[in-house]
N, CA, C and O atoms as a printed pandas DataFrame, in Angstrom:
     atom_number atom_name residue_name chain_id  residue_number  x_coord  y_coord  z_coord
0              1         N          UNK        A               1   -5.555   -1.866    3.494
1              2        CA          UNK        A               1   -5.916   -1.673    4.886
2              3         C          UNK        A               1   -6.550   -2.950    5.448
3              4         O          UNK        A               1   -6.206   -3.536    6.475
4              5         N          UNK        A               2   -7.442   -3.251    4.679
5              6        CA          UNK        A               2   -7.963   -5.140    5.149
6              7         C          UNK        A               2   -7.174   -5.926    5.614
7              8         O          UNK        A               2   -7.558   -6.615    6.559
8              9         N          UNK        A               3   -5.906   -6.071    5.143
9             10        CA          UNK        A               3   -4.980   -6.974    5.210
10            11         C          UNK        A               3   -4.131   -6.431    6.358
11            12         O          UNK        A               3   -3.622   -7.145    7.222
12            13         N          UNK        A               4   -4.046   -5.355    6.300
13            14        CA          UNK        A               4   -3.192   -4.973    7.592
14            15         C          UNK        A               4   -4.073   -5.032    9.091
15            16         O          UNK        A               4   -3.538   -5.124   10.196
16            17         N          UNK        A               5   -5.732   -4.945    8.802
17            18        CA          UNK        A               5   -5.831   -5.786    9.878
18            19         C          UNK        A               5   -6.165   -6.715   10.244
19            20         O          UNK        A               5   -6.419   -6.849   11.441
20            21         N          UNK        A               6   -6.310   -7.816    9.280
21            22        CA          UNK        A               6   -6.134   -9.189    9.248
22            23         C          UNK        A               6   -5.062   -9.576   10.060
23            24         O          UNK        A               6   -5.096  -10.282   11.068
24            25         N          UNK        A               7   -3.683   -8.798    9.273
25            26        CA          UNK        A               7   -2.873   -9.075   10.563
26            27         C          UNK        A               7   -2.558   -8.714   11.277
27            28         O          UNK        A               7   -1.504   -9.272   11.584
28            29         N          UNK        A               8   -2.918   -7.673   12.171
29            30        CA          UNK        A               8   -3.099   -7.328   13.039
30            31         C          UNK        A               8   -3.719   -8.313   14.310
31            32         O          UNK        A               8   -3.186   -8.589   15.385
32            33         N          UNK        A               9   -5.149   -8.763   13.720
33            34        CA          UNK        A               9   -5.417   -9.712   14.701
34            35         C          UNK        A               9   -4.942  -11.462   14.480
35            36         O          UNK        A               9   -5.254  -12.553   14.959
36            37         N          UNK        A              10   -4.323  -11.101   13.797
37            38        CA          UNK        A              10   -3.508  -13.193   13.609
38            39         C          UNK        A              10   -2.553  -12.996   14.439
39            40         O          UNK        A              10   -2.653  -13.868   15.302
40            41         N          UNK        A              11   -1.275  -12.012   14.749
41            42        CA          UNK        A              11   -0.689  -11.923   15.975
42            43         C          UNK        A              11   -0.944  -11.724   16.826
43            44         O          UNK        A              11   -1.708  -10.830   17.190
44            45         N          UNK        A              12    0.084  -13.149   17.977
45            46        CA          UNK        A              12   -0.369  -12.867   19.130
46            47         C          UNK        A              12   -0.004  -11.450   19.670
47            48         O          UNK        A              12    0.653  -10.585   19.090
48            49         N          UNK        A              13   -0.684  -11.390   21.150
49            50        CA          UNK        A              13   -0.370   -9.999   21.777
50            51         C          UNK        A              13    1.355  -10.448   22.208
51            52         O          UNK        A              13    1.902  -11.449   22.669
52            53         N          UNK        A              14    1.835   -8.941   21.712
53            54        CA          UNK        A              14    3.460   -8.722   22.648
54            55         C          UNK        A              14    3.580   -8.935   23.969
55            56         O          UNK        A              14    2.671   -8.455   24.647
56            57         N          UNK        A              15    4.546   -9.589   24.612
57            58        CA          UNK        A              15    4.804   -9.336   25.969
58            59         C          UNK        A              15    5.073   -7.798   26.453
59            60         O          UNK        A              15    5.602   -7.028   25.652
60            61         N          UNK        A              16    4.750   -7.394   27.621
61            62        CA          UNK        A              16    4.840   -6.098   28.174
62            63         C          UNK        A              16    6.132   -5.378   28.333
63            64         O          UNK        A              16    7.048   -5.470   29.150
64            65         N          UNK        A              17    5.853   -4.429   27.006
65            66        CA          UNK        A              17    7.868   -3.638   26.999
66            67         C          UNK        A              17    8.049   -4.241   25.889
67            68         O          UNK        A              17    8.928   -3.677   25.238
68            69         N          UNK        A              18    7.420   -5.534   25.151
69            70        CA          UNK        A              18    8.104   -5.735   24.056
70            71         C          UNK        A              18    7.470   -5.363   22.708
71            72         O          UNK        A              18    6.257   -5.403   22.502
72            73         N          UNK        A              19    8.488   -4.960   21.719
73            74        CA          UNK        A              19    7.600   -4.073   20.489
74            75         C          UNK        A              19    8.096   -4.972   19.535
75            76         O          UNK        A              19    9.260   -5.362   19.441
76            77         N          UNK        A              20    7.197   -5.256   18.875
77            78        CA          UNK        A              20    7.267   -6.393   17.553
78            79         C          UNK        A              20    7.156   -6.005   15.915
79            80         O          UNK        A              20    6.007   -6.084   15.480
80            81         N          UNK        A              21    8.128   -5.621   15.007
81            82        CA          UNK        A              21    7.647   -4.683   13.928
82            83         C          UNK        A              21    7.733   -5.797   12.443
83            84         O          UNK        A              21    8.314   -6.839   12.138
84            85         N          UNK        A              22    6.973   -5.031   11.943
85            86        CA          UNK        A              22    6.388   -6.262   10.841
86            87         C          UNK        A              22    6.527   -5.618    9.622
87            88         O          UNK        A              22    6.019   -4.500    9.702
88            89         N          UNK        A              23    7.137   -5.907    8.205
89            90        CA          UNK        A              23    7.051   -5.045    7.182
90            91         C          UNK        A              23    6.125   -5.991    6.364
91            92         O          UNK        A              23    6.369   -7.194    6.280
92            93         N          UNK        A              24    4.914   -5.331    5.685
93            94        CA          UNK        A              24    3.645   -5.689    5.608
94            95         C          UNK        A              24    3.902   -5.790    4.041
95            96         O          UNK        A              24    2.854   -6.020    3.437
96            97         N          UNK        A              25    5.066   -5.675    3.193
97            98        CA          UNK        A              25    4.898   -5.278    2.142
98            99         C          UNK        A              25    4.926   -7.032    1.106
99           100         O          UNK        A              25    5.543   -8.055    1.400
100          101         N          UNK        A              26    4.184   -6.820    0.129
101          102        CA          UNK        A              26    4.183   -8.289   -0.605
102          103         C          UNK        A              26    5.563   -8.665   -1.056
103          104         O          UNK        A              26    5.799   -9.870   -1.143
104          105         N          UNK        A              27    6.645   -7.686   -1.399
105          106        CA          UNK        A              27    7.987   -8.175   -2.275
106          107         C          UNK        A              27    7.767   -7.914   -3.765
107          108         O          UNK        A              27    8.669   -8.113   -4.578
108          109         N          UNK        A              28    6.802   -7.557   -4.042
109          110        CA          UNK        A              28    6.407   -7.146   -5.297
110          111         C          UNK        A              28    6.449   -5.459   -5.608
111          112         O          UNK        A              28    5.449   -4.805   -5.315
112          113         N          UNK        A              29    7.694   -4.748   -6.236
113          114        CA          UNK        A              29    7.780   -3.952   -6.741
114          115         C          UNK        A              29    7.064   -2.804   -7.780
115          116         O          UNK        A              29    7.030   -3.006   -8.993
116          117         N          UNK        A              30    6.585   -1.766   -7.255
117          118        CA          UNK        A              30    5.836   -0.939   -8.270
118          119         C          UNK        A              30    6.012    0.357   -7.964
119          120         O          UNK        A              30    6.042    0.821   -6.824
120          121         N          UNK        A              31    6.163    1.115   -9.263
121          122        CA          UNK        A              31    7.047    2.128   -9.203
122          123         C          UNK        A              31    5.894    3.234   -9.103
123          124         O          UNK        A              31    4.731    2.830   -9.133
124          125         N          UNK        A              32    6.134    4.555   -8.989
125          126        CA          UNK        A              32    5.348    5.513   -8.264
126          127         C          UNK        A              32    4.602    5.896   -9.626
127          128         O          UNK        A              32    3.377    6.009   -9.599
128          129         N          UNK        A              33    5.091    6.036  -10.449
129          130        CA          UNK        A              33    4.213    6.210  -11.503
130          131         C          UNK        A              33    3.264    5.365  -11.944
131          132         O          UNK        A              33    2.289    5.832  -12.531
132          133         N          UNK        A              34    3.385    4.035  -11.745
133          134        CA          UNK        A              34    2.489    2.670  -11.844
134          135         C          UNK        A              34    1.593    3.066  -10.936
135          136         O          UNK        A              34    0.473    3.183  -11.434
136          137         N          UNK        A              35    1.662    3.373   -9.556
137          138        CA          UNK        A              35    0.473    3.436   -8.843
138          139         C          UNK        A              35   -0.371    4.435   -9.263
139          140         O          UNK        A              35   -1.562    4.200   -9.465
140          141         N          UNK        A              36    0.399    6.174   -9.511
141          142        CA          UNK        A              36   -0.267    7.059  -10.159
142          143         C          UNK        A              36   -1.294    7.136  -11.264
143          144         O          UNK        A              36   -2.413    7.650  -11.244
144          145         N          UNK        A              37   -0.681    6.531  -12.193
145          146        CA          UNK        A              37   -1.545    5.896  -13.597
146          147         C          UNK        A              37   -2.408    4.732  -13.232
147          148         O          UNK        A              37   -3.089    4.320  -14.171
148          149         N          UNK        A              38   -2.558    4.049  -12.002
149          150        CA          UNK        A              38   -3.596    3.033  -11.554
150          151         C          UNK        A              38   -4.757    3.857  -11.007
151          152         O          UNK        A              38   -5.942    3.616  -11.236
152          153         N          UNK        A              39   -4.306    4.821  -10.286
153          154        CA          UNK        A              39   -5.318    5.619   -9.352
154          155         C          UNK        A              39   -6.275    6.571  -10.337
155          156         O          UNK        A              39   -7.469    6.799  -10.142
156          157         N          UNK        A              40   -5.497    7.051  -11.395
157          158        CA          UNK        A              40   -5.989    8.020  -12.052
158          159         C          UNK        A              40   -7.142    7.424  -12.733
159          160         O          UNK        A              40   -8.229    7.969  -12.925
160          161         N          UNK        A              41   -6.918    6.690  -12.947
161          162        CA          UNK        A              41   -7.946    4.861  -13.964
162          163         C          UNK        A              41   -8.673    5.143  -13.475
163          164         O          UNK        A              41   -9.718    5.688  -13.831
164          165         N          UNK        A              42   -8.087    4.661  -11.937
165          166        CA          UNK        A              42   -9.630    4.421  -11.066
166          167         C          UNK        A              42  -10.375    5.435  -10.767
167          168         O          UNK        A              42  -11.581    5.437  -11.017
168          169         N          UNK        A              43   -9.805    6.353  -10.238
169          170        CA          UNK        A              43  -10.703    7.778   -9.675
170          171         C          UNK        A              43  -11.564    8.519  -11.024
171          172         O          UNK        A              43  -12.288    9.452  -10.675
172          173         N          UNK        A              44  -11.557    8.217  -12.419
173          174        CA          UNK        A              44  -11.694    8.362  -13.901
174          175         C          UNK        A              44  -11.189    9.904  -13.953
175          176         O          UNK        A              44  -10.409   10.319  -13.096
176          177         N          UNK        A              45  -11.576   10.569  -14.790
177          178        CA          UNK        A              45  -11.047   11.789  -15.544
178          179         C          UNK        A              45  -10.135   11.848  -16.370
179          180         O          UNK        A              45   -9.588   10.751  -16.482
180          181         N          UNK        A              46   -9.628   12.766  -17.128
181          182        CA          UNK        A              46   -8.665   12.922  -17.961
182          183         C          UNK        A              46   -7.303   13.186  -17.767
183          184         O          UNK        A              46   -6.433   13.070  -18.630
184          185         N          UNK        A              47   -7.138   13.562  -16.551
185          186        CA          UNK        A              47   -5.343   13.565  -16.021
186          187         C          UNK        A              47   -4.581   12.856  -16.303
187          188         O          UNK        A              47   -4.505   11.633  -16.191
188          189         N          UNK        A              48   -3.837   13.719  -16.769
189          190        CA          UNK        A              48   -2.434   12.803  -17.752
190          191         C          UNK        A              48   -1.070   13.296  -16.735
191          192         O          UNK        A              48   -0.922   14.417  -16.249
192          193         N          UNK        A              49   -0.308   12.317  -16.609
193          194        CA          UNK        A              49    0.903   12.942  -15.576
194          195         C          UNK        A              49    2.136   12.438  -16.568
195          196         O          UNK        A              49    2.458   11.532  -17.337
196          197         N          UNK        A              50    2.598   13.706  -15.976
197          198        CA          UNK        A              50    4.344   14.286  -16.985
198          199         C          UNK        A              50    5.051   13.674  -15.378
199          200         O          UNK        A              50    4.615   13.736  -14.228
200          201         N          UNK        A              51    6.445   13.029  -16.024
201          202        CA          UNK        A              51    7.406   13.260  -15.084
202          203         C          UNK        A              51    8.560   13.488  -15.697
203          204         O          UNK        A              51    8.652   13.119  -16.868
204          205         N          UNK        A              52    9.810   14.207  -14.990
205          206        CA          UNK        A              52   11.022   15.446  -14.834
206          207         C          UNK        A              52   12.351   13.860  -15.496
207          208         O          UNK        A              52   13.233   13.970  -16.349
208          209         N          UNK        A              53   11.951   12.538  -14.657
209          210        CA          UNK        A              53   13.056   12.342  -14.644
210          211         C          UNK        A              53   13.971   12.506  -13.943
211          212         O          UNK        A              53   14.888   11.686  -13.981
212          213         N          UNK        A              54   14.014   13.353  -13.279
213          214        CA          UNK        A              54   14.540   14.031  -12.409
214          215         C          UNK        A              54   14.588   13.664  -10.995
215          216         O          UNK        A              54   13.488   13.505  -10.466
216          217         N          UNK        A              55   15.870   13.456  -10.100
217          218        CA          UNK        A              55   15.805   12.807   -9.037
218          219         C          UNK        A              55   16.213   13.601   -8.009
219          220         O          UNK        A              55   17.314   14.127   -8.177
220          221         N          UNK        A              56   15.526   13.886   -6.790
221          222        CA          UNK        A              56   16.828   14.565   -5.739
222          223         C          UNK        A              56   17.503   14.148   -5.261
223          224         O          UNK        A              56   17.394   12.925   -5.165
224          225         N          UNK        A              57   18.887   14.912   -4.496
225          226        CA          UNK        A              57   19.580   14.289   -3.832
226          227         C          UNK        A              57   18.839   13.282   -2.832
227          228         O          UNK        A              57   17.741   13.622   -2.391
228          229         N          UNK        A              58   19.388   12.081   -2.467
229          230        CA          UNK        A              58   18.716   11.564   -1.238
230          231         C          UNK        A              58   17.490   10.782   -1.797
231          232         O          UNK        A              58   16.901   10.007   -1.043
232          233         N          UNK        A              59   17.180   10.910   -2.770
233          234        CA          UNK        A              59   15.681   10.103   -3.216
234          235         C          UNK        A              59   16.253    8.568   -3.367
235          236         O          UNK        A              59   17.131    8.253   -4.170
236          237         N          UNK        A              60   15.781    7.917   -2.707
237          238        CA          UNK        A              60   16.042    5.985   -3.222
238          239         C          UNK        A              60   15.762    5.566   -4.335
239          240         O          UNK        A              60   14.561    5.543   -4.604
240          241         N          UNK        A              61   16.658    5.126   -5.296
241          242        CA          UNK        A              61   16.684    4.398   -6.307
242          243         C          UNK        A              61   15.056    3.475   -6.572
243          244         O          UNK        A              61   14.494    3.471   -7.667
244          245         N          UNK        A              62   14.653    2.939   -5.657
245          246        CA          UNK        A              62   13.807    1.832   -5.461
246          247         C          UNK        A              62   13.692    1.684   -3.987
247          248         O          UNK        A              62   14.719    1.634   -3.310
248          249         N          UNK        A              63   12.188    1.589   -3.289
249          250        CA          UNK        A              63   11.741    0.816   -1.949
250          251         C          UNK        A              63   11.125   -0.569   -2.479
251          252         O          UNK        A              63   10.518   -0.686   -3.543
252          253         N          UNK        A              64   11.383   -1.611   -1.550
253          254        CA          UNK        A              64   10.954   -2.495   -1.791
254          255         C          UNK        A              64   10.437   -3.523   -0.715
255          256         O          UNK        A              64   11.336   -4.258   -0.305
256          257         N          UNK        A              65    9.125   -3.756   -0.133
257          258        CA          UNK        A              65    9.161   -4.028    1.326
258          259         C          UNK        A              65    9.042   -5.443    1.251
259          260         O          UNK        A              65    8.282   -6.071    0.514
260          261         N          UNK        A              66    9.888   -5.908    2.107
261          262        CA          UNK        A              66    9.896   -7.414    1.836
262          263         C          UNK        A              66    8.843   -7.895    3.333
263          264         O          UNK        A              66    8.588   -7.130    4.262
264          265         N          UNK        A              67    8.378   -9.315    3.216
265          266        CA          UNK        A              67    7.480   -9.774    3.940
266          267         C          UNK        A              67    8.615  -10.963    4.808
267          268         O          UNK        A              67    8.415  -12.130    5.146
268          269         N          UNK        A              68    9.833  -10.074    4.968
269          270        CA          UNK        A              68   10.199  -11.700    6.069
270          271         C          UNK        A              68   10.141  -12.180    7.182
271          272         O          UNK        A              68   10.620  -13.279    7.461
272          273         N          UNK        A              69    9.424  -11.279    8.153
273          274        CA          UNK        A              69    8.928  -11.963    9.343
274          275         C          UNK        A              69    7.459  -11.847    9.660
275          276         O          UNK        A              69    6.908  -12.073   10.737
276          277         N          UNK        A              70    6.961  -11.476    8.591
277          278        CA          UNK        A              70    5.558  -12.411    8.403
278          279         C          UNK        A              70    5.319  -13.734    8.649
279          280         O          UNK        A              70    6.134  -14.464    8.084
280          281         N          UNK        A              71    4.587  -14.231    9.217
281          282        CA          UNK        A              71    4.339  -16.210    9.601
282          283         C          UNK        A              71    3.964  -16.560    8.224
283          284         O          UNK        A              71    3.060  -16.105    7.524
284          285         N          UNK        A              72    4.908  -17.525    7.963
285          286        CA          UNK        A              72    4.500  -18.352    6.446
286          287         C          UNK        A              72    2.558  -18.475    7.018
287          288         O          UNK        A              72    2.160  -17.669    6.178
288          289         N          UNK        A              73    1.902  -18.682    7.402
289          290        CA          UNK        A              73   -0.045  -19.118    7.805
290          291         C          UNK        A              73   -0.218  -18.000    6.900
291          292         O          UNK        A              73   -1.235  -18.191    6.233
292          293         N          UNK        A              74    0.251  -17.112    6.658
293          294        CA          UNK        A              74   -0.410  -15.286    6.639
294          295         C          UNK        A              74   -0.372  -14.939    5.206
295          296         O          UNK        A              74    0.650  -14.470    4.706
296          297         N          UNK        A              75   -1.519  -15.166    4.482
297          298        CA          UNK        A              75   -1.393  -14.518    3.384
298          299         C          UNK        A              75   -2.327  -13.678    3.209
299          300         O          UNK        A              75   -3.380  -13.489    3.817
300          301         N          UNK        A              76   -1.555  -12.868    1.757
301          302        CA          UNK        A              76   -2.652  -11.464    1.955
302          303         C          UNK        A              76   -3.757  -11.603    0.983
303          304         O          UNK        A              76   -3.544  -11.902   -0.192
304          305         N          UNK        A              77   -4.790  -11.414    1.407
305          306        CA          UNK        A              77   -6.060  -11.144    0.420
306          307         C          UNK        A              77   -6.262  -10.323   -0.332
307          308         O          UNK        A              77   -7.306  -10.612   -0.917
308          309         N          UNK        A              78   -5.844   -9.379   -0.701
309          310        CA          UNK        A              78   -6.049   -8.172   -1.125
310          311         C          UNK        A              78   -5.441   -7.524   -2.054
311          312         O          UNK        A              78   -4.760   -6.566   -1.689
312          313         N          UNK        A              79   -5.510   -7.873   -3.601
313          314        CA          UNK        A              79   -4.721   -7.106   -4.342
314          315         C          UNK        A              79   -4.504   -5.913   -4.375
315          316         O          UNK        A              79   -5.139   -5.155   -3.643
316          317         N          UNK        A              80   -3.443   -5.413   -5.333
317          318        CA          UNK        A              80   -2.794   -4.099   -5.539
318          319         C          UNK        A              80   -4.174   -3.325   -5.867
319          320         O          UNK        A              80   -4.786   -2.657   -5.034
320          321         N          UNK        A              81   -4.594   -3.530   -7.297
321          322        CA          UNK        A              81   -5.563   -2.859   -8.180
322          323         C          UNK        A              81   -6.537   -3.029   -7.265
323          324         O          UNK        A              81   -6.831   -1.915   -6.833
324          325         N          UNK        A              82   -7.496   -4.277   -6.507
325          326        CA          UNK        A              82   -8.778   -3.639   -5.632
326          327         C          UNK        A              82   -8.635   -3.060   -4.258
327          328         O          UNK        A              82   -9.627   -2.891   -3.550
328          329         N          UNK        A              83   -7.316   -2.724   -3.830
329          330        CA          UNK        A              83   -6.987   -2.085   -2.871
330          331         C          UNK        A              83   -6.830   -0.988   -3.307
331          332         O          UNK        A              83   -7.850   -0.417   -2.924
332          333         N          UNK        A              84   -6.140   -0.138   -3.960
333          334        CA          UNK        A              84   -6.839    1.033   -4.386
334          335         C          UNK        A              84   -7.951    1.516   -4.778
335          336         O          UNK        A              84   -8.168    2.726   -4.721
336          337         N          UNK        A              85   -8.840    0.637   -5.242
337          338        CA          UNK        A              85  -10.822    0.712   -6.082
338          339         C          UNK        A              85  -10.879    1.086   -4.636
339          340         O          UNK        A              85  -11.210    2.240   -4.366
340          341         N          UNK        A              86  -10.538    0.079   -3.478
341          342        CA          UNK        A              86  -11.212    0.523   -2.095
342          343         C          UNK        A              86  -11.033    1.547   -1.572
343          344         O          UNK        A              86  -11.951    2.114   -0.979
344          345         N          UNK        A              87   -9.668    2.109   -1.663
345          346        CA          UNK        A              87   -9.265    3.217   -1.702
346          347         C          UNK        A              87   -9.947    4.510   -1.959
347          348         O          UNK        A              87  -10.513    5.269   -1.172
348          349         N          UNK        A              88   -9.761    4.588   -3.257
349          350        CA          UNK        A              88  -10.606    5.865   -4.415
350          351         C          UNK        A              88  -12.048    5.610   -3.988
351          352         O          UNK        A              88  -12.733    6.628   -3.890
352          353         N          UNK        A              89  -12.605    4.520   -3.732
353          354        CA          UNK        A              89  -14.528    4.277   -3.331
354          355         C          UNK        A              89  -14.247    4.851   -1.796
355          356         O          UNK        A              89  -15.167    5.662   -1.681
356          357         N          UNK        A              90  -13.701    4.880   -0.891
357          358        CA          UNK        A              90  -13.335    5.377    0.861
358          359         C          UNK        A              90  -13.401    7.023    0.324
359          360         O          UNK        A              90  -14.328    7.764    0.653
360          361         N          UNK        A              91  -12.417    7.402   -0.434
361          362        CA          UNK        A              91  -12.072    8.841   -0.772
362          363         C          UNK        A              91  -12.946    9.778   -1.128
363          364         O          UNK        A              91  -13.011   10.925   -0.687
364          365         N          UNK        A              92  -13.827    9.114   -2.188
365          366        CA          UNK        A              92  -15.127    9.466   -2.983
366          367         C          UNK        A              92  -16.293    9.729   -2.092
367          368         O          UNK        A              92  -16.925   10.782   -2.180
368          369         N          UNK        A              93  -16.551    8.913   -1.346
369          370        CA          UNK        A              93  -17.575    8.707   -0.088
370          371         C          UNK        A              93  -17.467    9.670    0.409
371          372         O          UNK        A              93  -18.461   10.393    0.477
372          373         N          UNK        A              94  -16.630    9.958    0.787
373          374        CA          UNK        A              94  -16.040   10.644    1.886
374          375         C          UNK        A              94  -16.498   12.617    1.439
375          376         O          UNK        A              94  -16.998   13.560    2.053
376          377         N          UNK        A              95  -16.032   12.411    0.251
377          378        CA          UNK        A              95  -15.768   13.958   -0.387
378          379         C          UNK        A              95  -17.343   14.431   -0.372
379          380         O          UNK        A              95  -17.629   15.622   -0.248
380          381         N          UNK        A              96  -18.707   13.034   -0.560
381          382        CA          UNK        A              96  -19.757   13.040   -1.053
382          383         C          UNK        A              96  -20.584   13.572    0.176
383          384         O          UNK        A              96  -21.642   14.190    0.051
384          385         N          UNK        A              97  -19.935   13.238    1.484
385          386        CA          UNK        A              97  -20.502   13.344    2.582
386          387         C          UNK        A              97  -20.520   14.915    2.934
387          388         O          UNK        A              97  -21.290   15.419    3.752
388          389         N          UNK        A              98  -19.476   15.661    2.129
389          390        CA          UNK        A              98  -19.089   17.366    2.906
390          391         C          UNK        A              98  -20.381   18.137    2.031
391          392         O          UNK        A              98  -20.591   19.341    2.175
């Protein structure tokens, strides 16, 4: 989220009527179970996750968001692993507050 509004404010403003779309993603690939087994780390406990293997119709092989009309100036600060810590610490807070 840092990084998305980092850039957020490094672009200029759009002209009026015009919509400018940006894919925010590094090009670096990680599969849903990689993030799962990162989060679980982080959030601690003992949850262990099973998967089927199993695909549905229509499910994508692989997403992969590429950064190409990002301005070469623009790099991101913010790794994978402490962007989720920030994550799971936002989530935690949050649950602590009800």
């Amino acid at each position: 989220v840092n990084d998305v509004v980092r850039f957020a404010s490094f672009l200029p403003l759009a002209n009026q009527g015009e919509i400018n779309l940006y894919n925010l993603g590094s090009g670096n690939a990680v599969s849903v179970s990689k993030i799962s087994q990162k989060l679980i780390t982080i959030w601690g406990g003992g949850s262990k996750l099973t998967f089927s293997g199993n695909s549905r119709p229509g499910d994508p092989f692989s997403l992969v968001a590429l950064p190409n009309e990002i301005p070469k100036e623009f790099e991101f600060q913010v790794d994978l692993d402490k962007g989720l810590a920030e994550m799971v610490a936002w989530f935690k807070s949050r649950a602590a507050g009800n």
